[in-house]
mmCIF file of the N, C-alpha and C atoms, coordinates in Angstrom:
data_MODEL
# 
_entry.id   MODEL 
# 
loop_
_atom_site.group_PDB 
_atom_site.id 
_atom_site.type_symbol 
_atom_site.label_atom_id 
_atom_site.label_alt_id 
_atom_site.label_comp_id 
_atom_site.label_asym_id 
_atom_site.label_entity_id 
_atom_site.label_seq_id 
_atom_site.pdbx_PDB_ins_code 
_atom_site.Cartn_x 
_atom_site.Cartn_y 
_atom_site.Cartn_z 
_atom_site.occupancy 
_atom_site.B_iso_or_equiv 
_atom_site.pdbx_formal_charge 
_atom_site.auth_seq_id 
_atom_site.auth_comp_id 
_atom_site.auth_asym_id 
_atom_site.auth_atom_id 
_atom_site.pdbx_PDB_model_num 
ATOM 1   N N  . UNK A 1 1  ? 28.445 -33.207 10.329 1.00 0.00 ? 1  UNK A N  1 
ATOM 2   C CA . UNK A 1 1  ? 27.614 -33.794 11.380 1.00 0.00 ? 1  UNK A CA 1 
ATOM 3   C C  . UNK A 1 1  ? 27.846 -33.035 12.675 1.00 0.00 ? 1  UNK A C  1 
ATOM 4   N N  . UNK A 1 2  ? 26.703 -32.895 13.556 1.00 0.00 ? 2  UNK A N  1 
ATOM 5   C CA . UNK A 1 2  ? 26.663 -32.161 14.666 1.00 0.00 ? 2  UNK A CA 1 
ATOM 6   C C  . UNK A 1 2  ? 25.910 -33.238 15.852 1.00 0.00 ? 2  UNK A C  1 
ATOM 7   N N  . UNK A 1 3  ? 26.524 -33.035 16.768 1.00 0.00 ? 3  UNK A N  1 
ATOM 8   C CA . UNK A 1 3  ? 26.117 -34.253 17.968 1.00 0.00 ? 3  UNK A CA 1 
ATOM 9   C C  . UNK A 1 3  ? 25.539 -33.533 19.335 1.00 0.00 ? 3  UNK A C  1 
ATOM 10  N N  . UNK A 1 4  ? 24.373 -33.451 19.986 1.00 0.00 ? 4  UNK A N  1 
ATOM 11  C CA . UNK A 1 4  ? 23.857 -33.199 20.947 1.00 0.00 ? 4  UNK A CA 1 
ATOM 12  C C  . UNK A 1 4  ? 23.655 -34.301 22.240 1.00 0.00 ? 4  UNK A C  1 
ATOM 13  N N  . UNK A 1 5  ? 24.148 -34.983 23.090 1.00 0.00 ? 5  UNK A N  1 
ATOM 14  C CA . UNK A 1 5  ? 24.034 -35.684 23.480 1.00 0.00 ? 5  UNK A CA 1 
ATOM 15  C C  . UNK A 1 5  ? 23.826 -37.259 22.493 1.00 0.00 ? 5  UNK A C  1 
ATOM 16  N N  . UNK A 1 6  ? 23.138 -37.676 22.822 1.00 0.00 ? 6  UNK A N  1 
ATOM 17  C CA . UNK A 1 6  ? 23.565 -39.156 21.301 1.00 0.00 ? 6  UNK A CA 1 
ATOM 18  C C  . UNK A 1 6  ? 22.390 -39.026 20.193 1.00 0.00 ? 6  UNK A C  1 
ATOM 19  N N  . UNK A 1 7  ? 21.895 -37.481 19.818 1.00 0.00 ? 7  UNK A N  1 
ATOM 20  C CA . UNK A 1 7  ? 21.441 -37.258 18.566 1.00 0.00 ? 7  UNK A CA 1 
ATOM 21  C C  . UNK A 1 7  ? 22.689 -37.229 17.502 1.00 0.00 ? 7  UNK A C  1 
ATOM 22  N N  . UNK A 1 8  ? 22.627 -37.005 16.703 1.00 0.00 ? 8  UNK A N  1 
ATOM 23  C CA . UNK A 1 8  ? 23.358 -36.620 15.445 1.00 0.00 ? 8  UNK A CA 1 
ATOM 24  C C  . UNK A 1 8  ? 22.666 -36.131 14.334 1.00 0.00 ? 8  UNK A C  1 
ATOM 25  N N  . UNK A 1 9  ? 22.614 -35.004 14.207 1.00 0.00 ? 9  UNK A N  1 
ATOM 26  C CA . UNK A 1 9  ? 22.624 -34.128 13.100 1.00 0.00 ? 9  UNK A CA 1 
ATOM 27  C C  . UNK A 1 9  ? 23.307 -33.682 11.933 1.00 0.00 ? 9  UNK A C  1 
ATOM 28  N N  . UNK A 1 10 ? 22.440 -33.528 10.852 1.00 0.00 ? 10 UNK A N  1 
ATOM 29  C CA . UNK A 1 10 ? 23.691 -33.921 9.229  1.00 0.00 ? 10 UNK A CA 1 
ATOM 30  C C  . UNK A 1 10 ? 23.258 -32.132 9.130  1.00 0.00 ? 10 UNK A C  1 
ATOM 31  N N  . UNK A 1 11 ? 24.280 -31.877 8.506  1.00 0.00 ? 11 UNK A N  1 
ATOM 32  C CA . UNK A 1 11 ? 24.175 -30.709 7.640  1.00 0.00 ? 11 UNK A CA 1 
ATOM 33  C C  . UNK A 1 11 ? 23.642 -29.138 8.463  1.00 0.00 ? 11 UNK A C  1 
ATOM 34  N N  . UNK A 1 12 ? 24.483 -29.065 9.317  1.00 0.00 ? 12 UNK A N  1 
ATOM 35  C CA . UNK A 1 12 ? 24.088 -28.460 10.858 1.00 0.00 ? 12 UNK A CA 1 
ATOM 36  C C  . UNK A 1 12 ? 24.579 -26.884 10.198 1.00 0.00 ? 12 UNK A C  1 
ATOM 37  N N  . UNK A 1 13 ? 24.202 -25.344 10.505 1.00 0.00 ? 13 UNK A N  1 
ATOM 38  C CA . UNK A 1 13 ? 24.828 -24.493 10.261 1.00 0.00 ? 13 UNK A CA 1 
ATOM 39  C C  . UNK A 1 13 ? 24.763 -23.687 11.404 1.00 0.00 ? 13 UNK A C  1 
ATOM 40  N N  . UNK A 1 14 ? 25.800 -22.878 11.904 1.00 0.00 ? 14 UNK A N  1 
ATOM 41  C CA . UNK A 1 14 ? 26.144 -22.096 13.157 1.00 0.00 ? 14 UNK A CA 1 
ATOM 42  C C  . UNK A 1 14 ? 26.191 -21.147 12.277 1.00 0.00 ? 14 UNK A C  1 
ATOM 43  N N  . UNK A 1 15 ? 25.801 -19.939 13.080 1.00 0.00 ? 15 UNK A N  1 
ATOM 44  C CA . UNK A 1 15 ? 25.163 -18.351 13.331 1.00 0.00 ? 15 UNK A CA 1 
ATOM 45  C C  . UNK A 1 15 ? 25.691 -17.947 14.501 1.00 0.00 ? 15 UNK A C  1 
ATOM 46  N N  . UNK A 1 16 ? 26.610 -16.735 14.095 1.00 0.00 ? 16 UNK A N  1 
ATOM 47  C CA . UNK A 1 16 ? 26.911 -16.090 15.754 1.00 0.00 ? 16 UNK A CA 1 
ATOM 48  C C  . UNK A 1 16 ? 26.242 -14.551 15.441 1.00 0.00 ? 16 UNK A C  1 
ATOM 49  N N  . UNK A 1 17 ? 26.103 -13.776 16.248 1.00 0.00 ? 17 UNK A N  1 
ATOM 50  C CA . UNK A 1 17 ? 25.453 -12.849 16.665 1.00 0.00 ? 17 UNK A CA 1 
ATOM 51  C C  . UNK A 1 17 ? 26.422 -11.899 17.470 1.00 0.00 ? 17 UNK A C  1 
ATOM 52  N N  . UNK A 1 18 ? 26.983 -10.968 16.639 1.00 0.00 ? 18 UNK A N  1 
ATOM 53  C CA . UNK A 1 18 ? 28.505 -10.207 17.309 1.00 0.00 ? 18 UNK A CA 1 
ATOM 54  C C  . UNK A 1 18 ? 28.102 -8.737  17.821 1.00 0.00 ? 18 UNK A C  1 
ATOM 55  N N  . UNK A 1 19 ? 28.434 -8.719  18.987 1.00 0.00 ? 19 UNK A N  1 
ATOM 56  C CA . UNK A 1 19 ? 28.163 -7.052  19.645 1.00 0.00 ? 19 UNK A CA 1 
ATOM 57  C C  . UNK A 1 19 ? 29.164 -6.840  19.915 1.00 0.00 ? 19 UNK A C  1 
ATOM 58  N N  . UNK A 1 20 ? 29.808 -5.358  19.144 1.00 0.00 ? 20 UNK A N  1 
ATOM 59  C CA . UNK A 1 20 ? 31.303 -4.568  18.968 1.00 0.00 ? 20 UNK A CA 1 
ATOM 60  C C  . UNK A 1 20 ? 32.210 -5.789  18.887 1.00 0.00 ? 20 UNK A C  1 
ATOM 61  N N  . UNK A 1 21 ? 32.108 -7.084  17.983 1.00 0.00 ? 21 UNK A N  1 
ATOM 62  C CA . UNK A 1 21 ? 32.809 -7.758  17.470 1.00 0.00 ? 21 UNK A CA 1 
ATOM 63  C C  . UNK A 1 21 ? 33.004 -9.165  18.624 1.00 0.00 ? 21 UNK A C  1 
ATOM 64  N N  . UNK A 1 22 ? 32.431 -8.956  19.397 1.00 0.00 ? 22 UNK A N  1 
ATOM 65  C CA . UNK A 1 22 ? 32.203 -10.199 20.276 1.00 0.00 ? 22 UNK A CA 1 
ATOM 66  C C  . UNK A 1 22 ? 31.140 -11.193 20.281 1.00 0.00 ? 22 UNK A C  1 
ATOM 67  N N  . UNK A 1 23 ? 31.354 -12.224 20.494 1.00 0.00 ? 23 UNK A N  1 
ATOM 68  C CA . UNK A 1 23 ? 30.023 -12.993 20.062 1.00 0.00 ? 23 UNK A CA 1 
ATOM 69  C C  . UNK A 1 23 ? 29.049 -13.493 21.148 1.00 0.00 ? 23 UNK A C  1 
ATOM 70  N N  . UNK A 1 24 ? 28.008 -12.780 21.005 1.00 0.00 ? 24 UNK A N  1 
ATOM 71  C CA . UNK A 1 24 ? 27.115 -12.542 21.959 1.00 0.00 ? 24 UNK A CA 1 
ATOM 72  C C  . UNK A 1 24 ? 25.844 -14.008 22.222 1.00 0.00 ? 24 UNK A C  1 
ATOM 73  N N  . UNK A 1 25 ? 25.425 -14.554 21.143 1.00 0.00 ? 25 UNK A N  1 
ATOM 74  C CA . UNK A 1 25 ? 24.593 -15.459 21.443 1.00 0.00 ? 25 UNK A CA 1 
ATOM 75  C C  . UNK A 1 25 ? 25.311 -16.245 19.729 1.00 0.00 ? 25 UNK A C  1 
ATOM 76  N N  . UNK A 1 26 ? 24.590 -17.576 19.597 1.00 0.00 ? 26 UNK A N  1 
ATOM 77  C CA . UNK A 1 26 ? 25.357 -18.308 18.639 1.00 0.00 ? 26 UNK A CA 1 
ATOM 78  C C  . UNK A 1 26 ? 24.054 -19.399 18.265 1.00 0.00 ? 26 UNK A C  1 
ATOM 79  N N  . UNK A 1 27 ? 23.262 -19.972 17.292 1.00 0.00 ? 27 UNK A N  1 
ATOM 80  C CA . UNK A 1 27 ? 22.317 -20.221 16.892 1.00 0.00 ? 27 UNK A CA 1 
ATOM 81  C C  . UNK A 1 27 ? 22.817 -21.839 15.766 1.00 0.00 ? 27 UNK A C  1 
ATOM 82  N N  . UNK A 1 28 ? 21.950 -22.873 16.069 1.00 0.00 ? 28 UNK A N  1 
ATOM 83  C CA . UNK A 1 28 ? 22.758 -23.742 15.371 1.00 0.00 ? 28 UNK A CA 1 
ATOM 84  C C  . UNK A 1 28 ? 21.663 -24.246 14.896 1.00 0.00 ? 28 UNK A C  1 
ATOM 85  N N  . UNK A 1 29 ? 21.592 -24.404 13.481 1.00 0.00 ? 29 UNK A N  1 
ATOM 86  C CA . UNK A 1 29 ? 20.374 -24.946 12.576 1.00 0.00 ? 29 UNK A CA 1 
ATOM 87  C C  . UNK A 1 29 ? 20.201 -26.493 11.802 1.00 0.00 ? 29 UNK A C  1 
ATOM 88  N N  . UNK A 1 30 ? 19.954 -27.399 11.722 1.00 0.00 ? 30 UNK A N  1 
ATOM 89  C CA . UNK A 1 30 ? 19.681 -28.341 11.153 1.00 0.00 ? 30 UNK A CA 1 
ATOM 90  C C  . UNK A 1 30 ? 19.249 -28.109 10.388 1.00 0.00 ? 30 UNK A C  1 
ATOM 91  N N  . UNK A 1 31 ? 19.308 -28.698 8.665  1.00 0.00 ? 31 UNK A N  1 
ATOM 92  C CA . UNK A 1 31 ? 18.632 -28.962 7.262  1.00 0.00 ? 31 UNK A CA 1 
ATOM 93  C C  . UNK A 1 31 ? 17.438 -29.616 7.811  1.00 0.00 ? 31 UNK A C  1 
ATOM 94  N N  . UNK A 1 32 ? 16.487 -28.924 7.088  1.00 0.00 ? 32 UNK A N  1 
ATOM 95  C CA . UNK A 1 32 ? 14.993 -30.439 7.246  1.00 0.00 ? 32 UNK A CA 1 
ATOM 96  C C  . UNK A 1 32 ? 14.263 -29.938 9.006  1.00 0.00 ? 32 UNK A C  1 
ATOM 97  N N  . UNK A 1 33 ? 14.901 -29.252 9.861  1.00 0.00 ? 33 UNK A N  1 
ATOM 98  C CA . UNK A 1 33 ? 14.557 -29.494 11.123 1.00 0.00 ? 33 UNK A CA 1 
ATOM 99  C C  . UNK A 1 33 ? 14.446 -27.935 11.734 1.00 0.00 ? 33 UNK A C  1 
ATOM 100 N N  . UNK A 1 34 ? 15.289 -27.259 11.282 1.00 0.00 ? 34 UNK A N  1 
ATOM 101 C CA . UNK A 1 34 ? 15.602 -25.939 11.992 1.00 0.00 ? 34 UNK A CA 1 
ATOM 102 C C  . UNK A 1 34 ? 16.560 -25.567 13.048 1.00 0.00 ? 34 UNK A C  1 
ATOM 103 N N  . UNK A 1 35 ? 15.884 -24.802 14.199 1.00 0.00 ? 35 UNK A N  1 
ATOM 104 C CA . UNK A 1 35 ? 17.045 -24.647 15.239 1.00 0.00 ? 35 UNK A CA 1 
ATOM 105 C C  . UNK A 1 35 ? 16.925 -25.690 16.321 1.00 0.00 ? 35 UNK A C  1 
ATOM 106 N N  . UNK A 1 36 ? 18.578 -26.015 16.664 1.00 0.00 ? 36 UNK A N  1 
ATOM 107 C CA . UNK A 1 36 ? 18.531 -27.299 17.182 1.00 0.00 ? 36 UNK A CA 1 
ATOM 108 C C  . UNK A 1 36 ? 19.413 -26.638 18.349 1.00 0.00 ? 36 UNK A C  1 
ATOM 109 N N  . UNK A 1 37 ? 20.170 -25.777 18.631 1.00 0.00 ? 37 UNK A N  1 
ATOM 110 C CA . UNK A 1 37 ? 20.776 -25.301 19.860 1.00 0.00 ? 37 UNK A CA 1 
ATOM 111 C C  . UNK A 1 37 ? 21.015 -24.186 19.425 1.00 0.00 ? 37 UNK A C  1 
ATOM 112 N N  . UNK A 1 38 ? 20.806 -23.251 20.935 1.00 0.00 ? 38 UNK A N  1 
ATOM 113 C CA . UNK A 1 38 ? 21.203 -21.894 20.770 1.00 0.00 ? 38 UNK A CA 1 
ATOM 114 C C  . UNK A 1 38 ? 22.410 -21.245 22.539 1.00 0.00 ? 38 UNK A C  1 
ATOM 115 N N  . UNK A 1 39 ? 22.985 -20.636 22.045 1.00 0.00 ? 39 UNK A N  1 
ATOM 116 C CA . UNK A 1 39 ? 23.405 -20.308 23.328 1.00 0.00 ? 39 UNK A CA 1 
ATOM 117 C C  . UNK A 1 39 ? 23.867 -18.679 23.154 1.00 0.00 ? 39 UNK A C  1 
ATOM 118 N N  . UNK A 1 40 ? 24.181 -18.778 24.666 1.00 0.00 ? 40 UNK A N  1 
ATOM 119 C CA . UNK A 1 40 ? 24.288 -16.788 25.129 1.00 0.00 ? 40 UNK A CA 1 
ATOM 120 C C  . UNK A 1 40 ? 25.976 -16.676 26.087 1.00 0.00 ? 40 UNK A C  1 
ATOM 121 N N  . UNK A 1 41 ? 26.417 -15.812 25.944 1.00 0.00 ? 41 UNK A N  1 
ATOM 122 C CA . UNK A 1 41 ? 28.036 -15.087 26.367 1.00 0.00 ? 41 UNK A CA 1 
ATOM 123 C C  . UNK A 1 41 ? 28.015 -15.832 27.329 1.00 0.00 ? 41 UNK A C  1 
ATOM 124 N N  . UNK A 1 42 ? 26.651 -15.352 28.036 1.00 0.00 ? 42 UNK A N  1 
ATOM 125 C CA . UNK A 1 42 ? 27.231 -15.455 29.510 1.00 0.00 ? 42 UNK A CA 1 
ATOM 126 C C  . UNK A 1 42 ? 26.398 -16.939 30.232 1.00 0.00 ? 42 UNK A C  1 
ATOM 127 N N  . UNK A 1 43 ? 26.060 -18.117 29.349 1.00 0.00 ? 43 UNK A N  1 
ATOM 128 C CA . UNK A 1 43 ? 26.186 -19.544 29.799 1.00 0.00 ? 43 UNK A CA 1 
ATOM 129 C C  . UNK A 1 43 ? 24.883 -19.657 29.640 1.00 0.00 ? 43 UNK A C  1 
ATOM 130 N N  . UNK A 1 44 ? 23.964 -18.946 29.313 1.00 0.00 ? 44 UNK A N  1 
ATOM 131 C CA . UNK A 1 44 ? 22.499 -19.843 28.922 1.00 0.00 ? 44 UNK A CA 1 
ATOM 132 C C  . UNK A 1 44 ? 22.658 -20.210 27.812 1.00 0.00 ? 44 UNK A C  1 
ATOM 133 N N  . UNK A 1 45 ? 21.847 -21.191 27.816 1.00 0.00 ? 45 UNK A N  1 
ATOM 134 C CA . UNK A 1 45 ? 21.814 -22.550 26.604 1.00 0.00 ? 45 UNK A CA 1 
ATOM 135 C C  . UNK A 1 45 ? 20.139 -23.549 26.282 1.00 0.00 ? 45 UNK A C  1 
ATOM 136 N N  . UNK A 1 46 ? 19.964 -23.635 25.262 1.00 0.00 ? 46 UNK A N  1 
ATOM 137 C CA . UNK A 1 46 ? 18.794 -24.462 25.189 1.00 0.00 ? 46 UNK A CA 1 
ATOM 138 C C  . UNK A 1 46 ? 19.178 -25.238 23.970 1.00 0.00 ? 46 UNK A C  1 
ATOM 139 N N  . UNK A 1 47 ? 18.737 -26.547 23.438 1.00 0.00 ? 47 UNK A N  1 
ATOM 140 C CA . UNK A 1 47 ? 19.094 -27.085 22.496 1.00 0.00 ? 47 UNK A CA 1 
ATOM 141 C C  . UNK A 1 47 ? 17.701 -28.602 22.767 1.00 0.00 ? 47 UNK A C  1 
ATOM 142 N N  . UNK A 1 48 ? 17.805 -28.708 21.319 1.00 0.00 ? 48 UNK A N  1 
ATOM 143 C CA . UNK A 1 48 ? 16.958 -30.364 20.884 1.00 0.00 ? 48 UNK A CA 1 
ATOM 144 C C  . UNK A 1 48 ? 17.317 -31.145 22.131 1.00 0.00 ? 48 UNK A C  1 
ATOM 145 N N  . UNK A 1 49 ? 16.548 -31.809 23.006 1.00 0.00 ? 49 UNK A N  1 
ATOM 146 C CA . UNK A 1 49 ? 16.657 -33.087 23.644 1.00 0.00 ? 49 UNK A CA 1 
ATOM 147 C C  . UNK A 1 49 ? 16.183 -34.388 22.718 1.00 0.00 ? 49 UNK A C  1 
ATOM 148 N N  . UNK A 1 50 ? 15.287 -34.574 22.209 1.00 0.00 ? 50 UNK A N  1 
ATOM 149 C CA . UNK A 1 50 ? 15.006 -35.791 21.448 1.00 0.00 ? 50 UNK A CA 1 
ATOM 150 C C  . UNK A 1 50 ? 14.539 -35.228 20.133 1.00 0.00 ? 50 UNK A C  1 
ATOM 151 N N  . UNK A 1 51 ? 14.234 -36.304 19.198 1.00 0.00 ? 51 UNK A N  1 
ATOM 152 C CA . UNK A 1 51 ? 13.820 -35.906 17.670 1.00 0.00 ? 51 UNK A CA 1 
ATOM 153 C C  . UNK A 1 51 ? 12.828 -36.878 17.691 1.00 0.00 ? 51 UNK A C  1 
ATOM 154 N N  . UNK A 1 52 ? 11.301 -36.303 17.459 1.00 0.00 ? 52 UNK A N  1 
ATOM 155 C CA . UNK A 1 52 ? 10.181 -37.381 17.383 1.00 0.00 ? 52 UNK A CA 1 
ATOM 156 C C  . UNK A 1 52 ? 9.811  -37.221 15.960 1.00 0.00 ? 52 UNK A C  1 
ATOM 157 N N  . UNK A 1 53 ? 9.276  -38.506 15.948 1.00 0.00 ? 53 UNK A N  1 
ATOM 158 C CA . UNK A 1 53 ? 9.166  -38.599 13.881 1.00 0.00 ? 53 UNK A CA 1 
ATOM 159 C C  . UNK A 1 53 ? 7.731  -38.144 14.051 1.00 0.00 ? 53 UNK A C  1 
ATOM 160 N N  . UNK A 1 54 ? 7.422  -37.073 12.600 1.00 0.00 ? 54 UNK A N  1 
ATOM 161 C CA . UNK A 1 54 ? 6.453  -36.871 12.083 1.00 0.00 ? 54 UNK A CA 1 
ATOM 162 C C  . UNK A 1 54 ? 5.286  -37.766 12.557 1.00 0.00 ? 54 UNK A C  1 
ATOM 163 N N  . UNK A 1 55 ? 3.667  -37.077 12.894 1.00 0.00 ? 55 UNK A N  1 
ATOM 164 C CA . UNK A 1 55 ? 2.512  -37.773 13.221 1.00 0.00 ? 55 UNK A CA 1 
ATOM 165 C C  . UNK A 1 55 ? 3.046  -38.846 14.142 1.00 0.00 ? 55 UNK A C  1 
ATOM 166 N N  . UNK A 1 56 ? 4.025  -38.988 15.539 1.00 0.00 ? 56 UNK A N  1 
ATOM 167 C CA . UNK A 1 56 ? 4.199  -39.557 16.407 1.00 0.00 ? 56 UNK A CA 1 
ATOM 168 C C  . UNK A 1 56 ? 3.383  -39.204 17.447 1.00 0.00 ? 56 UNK A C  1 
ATOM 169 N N  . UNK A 1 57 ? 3.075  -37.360 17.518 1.00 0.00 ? 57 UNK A N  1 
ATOM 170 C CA . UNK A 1 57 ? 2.555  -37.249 18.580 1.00 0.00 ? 57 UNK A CA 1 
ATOM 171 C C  . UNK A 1 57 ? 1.406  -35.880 17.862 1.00 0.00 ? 57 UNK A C  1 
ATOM 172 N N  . UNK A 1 58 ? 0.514  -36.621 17.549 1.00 0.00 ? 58 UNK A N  1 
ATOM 173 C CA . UNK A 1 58 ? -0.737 -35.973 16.914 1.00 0.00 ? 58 UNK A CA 1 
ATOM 174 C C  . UNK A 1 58 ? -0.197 -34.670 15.876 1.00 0.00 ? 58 UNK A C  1 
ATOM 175 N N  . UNK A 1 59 ? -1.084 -34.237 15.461 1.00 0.00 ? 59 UNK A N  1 
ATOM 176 C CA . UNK A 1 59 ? -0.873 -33.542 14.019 1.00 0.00 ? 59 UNK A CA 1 
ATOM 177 C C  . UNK A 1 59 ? 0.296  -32.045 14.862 1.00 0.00 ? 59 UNK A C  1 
ATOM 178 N N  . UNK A 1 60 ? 1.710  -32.629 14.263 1.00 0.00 ? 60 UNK A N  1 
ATOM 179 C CA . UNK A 1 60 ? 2.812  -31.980 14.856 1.00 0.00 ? 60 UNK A CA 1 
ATOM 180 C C  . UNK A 1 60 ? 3.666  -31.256 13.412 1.00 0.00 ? 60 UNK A C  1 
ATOM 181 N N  . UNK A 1 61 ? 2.830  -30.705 12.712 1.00 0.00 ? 61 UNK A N  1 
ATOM 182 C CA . UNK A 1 61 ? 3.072  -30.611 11.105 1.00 0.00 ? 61 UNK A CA 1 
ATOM 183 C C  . UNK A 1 61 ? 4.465  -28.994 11.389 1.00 0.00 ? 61 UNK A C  1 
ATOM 184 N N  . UNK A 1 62 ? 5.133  -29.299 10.173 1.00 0.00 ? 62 UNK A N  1 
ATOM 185 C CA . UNK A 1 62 ? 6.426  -28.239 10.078 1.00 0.00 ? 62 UNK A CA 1 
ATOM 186 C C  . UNK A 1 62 ? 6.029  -26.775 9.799  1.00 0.00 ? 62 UNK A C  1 
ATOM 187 N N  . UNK A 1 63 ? 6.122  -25.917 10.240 1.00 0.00 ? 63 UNK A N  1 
ATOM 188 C CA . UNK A 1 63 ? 6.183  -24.686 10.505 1.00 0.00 ? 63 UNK A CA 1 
ATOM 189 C C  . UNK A 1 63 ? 6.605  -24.369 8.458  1.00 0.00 ? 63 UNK A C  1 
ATOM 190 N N  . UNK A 1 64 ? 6.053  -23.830 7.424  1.00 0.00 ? 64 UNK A N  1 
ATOM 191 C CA . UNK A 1 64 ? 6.598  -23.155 6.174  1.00 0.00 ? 64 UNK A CA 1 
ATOM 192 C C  . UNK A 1 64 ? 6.815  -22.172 6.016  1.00 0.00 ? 64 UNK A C  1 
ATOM 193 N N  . UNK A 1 65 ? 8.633  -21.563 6.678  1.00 0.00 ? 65 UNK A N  1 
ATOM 194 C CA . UNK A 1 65 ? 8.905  -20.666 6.663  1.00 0.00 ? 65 UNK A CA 1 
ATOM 195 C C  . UNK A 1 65 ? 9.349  -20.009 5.190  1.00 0.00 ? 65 UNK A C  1 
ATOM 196 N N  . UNK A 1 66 ? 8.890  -19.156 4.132  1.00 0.00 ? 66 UNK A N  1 
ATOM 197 C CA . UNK A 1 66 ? 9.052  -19.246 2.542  1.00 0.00 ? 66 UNK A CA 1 
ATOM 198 C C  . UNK A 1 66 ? 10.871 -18.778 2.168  1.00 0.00 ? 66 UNK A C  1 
ATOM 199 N N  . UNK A 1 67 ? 11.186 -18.041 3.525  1.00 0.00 ? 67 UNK A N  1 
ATOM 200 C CA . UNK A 1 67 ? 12.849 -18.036 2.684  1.00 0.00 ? 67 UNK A CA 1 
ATOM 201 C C  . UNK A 1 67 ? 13.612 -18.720 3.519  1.00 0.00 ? 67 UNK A C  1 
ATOM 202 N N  . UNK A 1 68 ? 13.313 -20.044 4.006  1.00 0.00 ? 68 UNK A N  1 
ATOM 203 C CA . UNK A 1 68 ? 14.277 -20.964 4.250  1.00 0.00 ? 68 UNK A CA 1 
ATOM 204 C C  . UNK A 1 68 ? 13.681 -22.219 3.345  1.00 0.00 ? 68 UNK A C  1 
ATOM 205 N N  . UNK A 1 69 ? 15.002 -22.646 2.805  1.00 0.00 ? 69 UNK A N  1 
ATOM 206 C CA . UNK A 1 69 ? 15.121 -23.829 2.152  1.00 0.00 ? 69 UNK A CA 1 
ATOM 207 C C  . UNK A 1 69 ? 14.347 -25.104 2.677  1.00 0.00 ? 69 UNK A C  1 
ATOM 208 N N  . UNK A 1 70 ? 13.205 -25.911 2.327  1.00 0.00 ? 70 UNK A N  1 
ATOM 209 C CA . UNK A 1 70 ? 12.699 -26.681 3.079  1.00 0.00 ? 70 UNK A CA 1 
ATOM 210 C C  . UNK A 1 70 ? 13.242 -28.423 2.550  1.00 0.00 ? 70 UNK A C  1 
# 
């Protein structure tokens, strides 16, 4: 489980991104959802603020990316 402010996320996977072995930006994925936070060396950051359910807010249909697991 992975926690963003009082979301909670199951089955979360981190990705770092290494330049000459340092880790430069870092990518964090949710099962079912995708990328849910990403951040950079030097303090930028973006990540999920809320999770709206399916057809909450007009036809908001999932992206079928074919080599990720859906």
């Amino acid at each position: 489980k992975y926690a963003i402010n009082d979301i909670v996320f199951n089955n979360v996977v981190c990705i770092q991104w290494l330049v000459n072995g340092n880790v430069d930006e870092t990518y964090y994925f949710a099962e079912g959802l995708g990328l849910i936070r990403w951040q950079k060396y030097d303090g930028k950051e973006s990540w999920a603020s809320e999770l709206i359910k399916r057809g909450a807010q007009g036809d908001n249909e999932r992206e079928v990316i074919p080599c990720l697991k859906v």
